[in-house]
py3Dmol code that shows the C-alpha trace and the ligand (Angstrom):
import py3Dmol

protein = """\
ATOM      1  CA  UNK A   1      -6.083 -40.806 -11.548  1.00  0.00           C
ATOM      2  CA  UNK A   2      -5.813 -44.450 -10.797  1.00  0.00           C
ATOM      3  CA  UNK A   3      -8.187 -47.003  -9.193  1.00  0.00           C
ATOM      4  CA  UNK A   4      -6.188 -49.421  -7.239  1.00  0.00           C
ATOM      5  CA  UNK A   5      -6.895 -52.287  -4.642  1.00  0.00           C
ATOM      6  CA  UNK A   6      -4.930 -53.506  -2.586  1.00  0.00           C
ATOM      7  CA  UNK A   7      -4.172 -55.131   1.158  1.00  0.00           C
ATOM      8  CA  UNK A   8      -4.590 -52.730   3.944  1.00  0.00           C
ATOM      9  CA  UNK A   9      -4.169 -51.977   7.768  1.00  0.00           C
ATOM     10  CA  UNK A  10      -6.289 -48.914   9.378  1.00  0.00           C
ATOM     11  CA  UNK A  11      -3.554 -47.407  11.513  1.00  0.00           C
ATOM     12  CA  UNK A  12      -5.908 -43.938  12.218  1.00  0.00           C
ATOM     13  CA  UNK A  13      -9.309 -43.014  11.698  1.00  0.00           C
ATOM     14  CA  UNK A  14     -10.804 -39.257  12.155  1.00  0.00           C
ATOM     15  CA  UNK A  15     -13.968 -38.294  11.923  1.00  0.00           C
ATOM     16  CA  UNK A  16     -14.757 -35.397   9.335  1.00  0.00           C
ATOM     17  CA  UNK A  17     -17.738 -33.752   9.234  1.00  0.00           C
ATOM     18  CA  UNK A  18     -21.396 -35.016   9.819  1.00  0.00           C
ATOM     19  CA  UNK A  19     -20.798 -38.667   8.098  1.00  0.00           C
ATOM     20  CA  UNK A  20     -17.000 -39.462   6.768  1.00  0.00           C
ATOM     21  CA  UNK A  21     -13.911 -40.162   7.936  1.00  0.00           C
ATOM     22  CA  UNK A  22     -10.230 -39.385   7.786  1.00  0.00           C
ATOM     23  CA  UNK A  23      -8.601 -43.229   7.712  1.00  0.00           C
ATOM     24  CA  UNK A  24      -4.818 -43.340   7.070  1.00  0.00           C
ATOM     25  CA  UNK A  25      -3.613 -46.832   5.883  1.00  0.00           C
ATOM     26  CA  UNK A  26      -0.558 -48.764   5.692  1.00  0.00           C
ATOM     27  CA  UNK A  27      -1.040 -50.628   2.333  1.00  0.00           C
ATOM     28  CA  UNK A  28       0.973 -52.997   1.060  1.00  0.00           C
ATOM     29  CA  UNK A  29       1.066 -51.744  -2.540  1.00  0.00           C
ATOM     30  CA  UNK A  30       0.966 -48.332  -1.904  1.00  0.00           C
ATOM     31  CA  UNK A  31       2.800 -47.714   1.779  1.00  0.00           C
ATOM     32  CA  UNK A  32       0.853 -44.931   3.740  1.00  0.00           C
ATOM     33  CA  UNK A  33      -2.100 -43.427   2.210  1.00  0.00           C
ATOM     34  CA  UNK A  34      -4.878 -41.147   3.857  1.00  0.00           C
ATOM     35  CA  UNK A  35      -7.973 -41.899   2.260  1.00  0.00           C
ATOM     36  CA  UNK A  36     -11.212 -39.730   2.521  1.00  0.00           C
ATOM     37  CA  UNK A  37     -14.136 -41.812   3.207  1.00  0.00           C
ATOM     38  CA  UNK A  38     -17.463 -40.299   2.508  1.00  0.00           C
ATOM     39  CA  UNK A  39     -20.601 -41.665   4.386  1.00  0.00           C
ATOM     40  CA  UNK A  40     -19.146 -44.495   5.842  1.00  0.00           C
ATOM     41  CA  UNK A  41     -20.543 -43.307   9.713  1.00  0.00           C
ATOM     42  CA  UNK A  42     -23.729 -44.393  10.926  1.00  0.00           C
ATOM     43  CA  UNK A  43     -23.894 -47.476   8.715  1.00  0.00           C
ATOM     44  CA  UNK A  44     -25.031 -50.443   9.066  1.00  0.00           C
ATOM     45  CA  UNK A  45     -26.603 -53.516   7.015  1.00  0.00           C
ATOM     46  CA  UNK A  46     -25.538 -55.500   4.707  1.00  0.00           C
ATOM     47  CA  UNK A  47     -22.740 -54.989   2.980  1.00  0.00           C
ATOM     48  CA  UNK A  48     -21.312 -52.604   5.069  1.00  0.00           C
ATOM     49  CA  UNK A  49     -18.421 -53.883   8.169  1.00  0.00           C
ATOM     50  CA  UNK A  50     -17.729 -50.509  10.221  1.00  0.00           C
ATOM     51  CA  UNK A  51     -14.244 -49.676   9.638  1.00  0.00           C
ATOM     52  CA  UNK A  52     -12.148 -50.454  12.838  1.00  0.00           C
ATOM     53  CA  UNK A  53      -8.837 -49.158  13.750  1.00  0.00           C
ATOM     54  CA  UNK A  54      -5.806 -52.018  13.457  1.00  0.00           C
ATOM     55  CA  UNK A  55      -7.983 -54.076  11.368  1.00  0.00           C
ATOM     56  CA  UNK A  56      -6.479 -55.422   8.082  1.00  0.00           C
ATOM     57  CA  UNK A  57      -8.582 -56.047   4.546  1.00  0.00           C
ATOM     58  CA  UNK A  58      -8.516 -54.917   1.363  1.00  0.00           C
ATOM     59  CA  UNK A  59      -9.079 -51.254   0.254  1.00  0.00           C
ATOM     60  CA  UNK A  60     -10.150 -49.828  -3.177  1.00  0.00           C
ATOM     61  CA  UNK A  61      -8.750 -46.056  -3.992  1.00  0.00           C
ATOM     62  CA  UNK A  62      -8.957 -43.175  -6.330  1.00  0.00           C
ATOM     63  CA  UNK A  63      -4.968 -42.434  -6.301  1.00  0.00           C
ATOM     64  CA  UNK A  64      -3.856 -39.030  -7.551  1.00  0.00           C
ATOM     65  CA  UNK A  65      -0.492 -38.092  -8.039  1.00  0.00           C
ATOM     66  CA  UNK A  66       0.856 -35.578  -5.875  1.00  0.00           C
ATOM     67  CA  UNK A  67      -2.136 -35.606  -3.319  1.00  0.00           C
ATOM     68  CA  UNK A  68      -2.081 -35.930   0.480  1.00  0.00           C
ATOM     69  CA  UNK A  69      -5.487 -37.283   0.653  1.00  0.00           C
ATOM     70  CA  UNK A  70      -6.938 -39.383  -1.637  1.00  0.00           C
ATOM     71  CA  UNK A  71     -10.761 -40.721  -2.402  1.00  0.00           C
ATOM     72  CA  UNK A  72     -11.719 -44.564  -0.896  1.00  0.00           C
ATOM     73  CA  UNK A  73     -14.562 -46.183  -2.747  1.00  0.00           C
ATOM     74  CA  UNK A  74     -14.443 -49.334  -0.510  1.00  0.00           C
ATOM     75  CA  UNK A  75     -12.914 -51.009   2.806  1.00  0.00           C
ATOM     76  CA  UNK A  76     -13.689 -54.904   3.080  1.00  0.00           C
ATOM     77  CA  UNK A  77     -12.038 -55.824   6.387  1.00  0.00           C
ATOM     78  CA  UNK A  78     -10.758 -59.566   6.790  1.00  0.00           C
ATOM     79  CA  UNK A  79      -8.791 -59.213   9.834  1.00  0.00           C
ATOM     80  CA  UNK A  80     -10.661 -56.952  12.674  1.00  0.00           C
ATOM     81  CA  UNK A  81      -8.228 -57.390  15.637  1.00  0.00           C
ATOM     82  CA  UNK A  82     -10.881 -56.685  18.148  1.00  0.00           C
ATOM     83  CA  UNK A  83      -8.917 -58.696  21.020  1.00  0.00           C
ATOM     84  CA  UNK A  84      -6.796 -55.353  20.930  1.00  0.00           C
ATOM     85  CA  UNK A  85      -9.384 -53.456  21.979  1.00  0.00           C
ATOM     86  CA  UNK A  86     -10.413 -55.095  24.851  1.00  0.00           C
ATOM     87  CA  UNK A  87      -6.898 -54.475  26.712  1.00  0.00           C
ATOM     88  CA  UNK A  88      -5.139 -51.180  27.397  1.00  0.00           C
ATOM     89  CA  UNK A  89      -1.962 -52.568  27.226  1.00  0.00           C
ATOM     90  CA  UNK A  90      -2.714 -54.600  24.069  1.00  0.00           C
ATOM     91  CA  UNK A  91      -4.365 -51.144  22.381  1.00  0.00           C
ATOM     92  CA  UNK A  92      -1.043 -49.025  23.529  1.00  0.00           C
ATOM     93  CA  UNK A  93       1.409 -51.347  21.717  1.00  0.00           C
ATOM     94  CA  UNK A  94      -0.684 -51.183  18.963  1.00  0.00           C
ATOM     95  CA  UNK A  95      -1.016 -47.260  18.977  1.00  0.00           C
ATOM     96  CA  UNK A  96       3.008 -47.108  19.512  1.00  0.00           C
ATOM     97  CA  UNK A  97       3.424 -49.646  16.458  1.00  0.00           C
ATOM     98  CA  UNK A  98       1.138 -47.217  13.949  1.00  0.00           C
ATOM     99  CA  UNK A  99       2.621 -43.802  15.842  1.00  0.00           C
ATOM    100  CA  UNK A 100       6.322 -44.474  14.598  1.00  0.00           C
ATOM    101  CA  UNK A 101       5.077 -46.019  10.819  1.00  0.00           C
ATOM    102  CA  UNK A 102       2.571 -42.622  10.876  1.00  0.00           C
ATOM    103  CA  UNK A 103       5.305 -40.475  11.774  1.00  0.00           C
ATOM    104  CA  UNK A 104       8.090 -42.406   9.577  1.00  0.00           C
ATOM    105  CA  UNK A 105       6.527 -44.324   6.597  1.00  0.00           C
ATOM    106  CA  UNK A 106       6.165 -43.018   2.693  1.00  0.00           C
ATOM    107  CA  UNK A 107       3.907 -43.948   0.051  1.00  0.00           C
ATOM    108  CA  UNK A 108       6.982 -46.471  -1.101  1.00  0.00           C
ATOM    109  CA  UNK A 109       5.712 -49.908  -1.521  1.00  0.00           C
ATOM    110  CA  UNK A 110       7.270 -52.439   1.150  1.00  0.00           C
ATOM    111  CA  UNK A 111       5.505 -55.171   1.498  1.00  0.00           C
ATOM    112  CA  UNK A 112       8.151 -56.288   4.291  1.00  0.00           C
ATOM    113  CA  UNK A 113       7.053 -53.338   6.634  1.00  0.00           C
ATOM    114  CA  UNK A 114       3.314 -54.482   5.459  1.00  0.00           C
ATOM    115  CA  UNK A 115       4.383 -57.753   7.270  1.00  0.00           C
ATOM    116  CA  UNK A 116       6.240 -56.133  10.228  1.00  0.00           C
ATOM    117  CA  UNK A 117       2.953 -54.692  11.093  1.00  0.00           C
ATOM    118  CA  UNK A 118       0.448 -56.973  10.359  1.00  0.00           C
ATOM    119  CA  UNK A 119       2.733 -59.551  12.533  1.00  0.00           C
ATOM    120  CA  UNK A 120       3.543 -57.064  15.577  1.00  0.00           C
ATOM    121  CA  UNK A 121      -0.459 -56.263  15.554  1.00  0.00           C
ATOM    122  CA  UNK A 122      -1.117 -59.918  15.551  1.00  0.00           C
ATOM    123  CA  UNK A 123       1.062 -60.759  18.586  1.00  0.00           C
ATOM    124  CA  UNK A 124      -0.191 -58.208  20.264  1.00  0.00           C
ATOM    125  CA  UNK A 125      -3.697 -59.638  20.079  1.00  0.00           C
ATOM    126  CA  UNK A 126      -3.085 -62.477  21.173  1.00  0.00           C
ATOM    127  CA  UNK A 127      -0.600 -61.306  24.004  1.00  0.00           C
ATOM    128  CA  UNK A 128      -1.967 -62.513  27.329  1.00  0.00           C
ATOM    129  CA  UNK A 129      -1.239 -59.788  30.435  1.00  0.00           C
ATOM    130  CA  UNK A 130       2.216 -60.721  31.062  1.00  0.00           C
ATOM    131  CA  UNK A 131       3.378 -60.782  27.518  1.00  0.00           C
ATOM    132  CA  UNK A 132       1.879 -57.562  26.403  1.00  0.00           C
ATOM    133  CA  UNK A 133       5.295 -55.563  27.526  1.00  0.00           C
ATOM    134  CA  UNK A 134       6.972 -57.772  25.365  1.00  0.00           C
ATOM    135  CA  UNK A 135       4.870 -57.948  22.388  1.00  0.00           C
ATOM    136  CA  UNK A 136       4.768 -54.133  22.484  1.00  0.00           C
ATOM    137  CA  UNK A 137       8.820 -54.098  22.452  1.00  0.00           C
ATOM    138  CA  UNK A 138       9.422 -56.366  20.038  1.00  0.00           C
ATOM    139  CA  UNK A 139       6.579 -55.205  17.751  1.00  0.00           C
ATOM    140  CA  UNK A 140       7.995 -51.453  17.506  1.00  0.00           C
ATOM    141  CA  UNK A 141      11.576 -52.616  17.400  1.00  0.00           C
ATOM    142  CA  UNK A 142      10.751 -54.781  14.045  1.00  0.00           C
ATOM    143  CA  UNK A 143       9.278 -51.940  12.897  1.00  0.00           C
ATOM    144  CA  UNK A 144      12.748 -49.642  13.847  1.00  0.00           C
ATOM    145  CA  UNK A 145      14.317 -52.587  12.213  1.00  0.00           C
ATOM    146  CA  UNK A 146      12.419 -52.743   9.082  1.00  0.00           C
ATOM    147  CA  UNK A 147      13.139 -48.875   8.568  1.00  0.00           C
ATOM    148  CA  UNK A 148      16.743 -49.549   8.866  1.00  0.00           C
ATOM    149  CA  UNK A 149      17.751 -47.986  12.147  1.00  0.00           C
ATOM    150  CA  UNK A 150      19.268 -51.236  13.774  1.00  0.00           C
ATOM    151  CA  UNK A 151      20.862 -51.168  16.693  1.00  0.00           C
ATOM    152  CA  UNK A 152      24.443 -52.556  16.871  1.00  0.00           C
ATOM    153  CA  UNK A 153      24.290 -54.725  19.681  1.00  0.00           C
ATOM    154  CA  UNK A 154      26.919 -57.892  18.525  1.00  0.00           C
ATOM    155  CA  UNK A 155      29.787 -55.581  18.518  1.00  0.00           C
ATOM    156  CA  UNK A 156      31.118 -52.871  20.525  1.00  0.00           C
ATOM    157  CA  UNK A 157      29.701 -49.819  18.889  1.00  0.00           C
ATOM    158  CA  UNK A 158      33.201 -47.750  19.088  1.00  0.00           C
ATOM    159  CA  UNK A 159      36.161 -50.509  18.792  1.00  0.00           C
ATOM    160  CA  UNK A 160      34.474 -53.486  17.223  1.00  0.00           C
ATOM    161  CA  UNK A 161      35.011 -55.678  20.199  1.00  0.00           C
ATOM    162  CA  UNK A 162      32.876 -58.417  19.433  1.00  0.00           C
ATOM    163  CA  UNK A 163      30.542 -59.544  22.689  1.00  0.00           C
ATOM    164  CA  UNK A 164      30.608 -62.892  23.273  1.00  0.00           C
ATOM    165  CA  UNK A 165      30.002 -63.731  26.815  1.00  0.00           C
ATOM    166  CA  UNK A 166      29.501 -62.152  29.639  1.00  0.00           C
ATOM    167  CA  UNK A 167      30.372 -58.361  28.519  1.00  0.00           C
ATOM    168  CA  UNK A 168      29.252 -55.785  30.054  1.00  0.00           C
ATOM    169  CA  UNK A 169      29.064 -52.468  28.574  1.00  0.00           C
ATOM    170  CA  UNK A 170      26.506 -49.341  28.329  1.00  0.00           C
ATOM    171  CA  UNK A 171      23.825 -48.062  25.487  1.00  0.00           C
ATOM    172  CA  UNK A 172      25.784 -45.496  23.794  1.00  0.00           C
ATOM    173  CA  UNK A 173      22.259 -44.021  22.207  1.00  0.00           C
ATOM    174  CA  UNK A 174      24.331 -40.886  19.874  1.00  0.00           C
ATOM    175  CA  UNK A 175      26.245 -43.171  19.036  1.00  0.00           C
ATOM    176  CA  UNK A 176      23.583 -45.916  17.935  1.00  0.00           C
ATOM    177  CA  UNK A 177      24.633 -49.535  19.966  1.00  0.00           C
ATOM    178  CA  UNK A 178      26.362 -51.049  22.951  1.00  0.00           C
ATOM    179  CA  UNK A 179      29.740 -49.686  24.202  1.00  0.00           C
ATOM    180  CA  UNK A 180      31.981 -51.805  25.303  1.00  0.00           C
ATOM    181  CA  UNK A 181      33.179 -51.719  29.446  1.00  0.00           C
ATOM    182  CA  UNK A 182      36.587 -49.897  28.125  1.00  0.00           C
ATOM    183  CA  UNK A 183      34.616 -47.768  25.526  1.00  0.00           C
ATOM    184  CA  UNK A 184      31.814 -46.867  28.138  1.00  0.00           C
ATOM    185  CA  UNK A 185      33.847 -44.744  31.104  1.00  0.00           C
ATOM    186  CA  UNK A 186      32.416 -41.303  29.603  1.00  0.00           C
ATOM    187  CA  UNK A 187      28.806 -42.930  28.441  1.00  0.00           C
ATOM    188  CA  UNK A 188      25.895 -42.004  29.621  1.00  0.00           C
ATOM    189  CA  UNK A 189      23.488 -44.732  28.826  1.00  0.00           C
ATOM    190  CA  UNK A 190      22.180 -47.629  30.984  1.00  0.00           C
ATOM    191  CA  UNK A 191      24.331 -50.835  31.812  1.00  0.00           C
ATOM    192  CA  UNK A 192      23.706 -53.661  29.250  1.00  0.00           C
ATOM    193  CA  UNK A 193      24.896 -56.987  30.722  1.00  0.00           C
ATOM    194  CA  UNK A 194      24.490 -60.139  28.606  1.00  0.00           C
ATOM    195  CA  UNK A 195      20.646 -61.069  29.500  1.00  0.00           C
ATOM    196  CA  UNK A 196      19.571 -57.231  28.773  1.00  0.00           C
ATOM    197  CA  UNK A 197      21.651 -57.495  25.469  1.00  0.00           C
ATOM    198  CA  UNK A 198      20.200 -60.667  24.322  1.00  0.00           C
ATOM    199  CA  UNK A 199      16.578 -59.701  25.038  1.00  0.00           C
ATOM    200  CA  UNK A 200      17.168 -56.624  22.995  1.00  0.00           C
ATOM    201  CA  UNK A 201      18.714 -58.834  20.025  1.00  0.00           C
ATOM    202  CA  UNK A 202      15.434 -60.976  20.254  1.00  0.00           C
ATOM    203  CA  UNK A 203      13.177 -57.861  20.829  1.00  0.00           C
ATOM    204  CA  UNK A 204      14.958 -56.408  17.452  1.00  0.00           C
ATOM    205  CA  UNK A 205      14.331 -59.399  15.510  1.00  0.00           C
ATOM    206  CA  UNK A 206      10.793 -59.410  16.498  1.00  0.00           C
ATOM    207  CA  UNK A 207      11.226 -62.636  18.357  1.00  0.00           C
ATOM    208  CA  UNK A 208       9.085 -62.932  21.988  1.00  0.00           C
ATOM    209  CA  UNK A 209      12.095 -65.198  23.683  1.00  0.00           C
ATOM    210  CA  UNK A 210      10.995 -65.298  27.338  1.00  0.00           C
ATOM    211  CA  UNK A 211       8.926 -62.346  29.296  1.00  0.00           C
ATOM    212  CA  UNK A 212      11.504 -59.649  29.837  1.00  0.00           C
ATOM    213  CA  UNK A 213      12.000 -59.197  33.130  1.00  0.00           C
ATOM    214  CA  UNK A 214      12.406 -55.197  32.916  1.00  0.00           C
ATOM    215  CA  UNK A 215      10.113 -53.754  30.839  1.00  0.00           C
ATOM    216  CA  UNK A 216      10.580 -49.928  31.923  1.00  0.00           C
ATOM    217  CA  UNK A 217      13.764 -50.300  31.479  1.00  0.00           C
ATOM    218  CA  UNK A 218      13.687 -52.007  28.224  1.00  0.00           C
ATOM    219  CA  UNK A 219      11.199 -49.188  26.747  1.00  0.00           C
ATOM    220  CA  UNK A 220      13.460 -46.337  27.896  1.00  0.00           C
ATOM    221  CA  UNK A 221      15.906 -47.988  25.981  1.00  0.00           C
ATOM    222  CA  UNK A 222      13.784 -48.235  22.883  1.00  0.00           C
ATOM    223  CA  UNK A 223      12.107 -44.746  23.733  1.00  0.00           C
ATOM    224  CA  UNK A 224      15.741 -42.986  24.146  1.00  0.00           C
ATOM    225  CA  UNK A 225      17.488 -45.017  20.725  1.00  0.00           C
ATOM    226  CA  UNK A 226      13.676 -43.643  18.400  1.00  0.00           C
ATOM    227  CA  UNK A 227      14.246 -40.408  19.864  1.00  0.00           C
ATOM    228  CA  UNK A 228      18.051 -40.153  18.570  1.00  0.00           C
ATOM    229  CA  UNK A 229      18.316 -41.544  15.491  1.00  0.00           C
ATOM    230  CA  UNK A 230      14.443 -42.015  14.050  1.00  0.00           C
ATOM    231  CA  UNK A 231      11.519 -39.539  15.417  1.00  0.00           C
ATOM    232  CA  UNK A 232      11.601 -35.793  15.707  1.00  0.00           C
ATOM    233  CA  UNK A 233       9.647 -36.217  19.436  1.00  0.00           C
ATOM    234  CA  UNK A 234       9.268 -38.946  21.945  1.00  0.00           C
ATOM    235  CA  UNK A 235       6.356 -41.398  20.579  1.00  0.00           C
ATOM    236  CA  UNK A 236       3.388 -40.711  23.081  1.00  0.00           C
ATOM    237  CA  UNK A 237       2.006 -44.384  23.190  1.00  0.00           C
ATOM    238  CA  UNK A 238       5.056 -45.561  24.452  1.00  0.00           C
ATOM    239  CA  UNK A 239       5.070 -42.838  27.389  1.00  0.00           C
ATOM    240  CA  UNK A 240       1.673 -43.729  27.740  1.00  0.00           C
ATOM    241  CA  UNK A 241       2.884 -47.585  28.377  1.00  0.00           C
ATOM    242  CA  UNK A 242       5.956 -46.388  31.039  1.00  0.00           C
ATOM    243  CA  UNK A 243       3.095 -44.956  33.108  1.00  0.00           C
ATOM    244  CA  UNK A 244       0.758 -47.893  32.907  1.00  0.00           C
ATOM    245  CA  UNK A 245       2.935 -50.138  33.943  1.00  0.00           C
ATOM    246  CA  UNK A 246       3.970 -51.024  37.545  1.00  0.00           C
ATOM    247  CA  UNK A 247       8.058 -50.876  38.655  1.00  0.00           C
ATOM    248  CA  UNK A 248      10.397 -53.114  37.625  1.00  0.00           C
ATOM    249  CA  UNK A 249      10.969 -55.628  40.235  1.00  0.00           C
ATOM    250  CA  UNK A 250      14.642 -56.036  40.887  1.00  0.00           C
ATOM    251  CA  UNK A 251      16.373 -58.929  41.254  1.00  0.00           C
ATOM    252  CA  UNK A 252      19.032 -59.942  43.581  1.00  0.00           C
TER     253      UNK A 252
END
"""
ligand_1 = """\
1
ZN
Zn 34.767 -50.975 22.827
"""
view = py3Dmol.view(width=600, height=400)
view.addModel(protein, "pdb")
view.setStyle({"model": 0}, {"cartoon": {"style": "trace"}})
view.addModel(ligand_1, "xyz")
view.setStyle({"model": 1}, {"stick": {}})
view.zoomTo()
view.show()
């Protein structure tokens, strides 16, 4: 057994029992760990921060070997994040950003998804109402990034044709990036003109850009590419977000 510290997000808490918790963490040592927590409900004082989920600090563990769930000794949070609590939109892109590392991460250590999180949970917060679509795209497509299931989205996806104006092609989502006009005739996917293309690019890179004007659309995209080439099952926070938000206004 080793006793480690290191930095730490709280992507899920559970209660257990009469007084602990369940808390899975992203750490940046240690990737995802799920760390029993004995006693830590019901207190308060000195000394003692309750343990919130999204915040970021530093955690102290008992690691075993070959264990699902591990022992915490201590959780001393330095980033709380509460400003993601306080909006539903805000708390959704958040829950979507943990869901896919939760369903995708291993205890490898990359400190680079460490940072894709902390920074997509960061934006979020400070999102204002118009910008939380966008924060919550471009926060789970780093993430998609950072696990290595880019999009191709320079270059046709089936004949190379590299886009550089005003192409117009289709998501080809088996086949993992934009077809081409030629390439698309038998593709099922949405049209991808050169705004929608570029906002994706952005989105990818975990860059705001500008408000996207089409934020249903955008998250079917990013719903439809998790669900072919990275999750076994739809990720429920981001259905959750489709329904929250109002129709995309069209423009002429
Ligand atoms: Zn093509």
């Amino acid at each position: 057994m080793a006793f480690v510290t290191t930095a730490a997000v709280l992507l899920r808490s559970h209660d257990y029992g009469d007084t602990s918790k369940i808390l899975r963490f992203y750490t940046k040592d240690h990737g995802l760990v799920s760390a029993m927590a004995k006693g830590v409900r019901g207190r308060s004082g000195r000394g003692h921060t309750a343990i919130g989920t999204f915040a970021t600090g530093t955690v102290s563990l008992y690691l075993k070997d070959h264990r699902d769930l591990q022992t915490m000794k201590d959780f001393s949070c330095t980033r709380i994040r509460e400003g993601l609590a306080a909006d539903v939109l805000r708390f959704s892109g958040a829950s979507a950003v943990a869901e896919l590392v939760l369903m995708h991460a291993d205890q490898g250590c990359r400190p680079d998804l460490f940072e894709a999180i902390e920074s997509g949970l960061d934006t979020l917060e400070s999102a204002d109402s118009a910008q939380g679509p966008t924060a919550a795209l471009s926060g789970v497509w780093r993430i998609t990034r950072v696990l290595g299931f880019e999009p191709q989205l320079e270059t046709c996806i089936r004949c190379e044709l590299q886009f550089t104006g005003d192409e117009v092609g289709r998501f080809d989502f088996p086949a993992g990036g934009i077809a081409c006009l030629e390439c698309s005739q038998n593709v099922d996917g949405p049209q991808i003109g050169p705004g929608a293309r570029l906002q994706i690019t952005q989105l990818v890179q975990g860059r705001l850009g500008d408000t996207i004007d089409h934020p249903k659309k955008h998250l079917a995209v990013l719903s439809q590419f998790l669900s072919y080439h990275v999750v076994s099952r739809p990720l429920k926070s981001l259905e959750f977000i489709q329904r929250l938000l109002p129709e995309d206004i069209e423009q002429q």
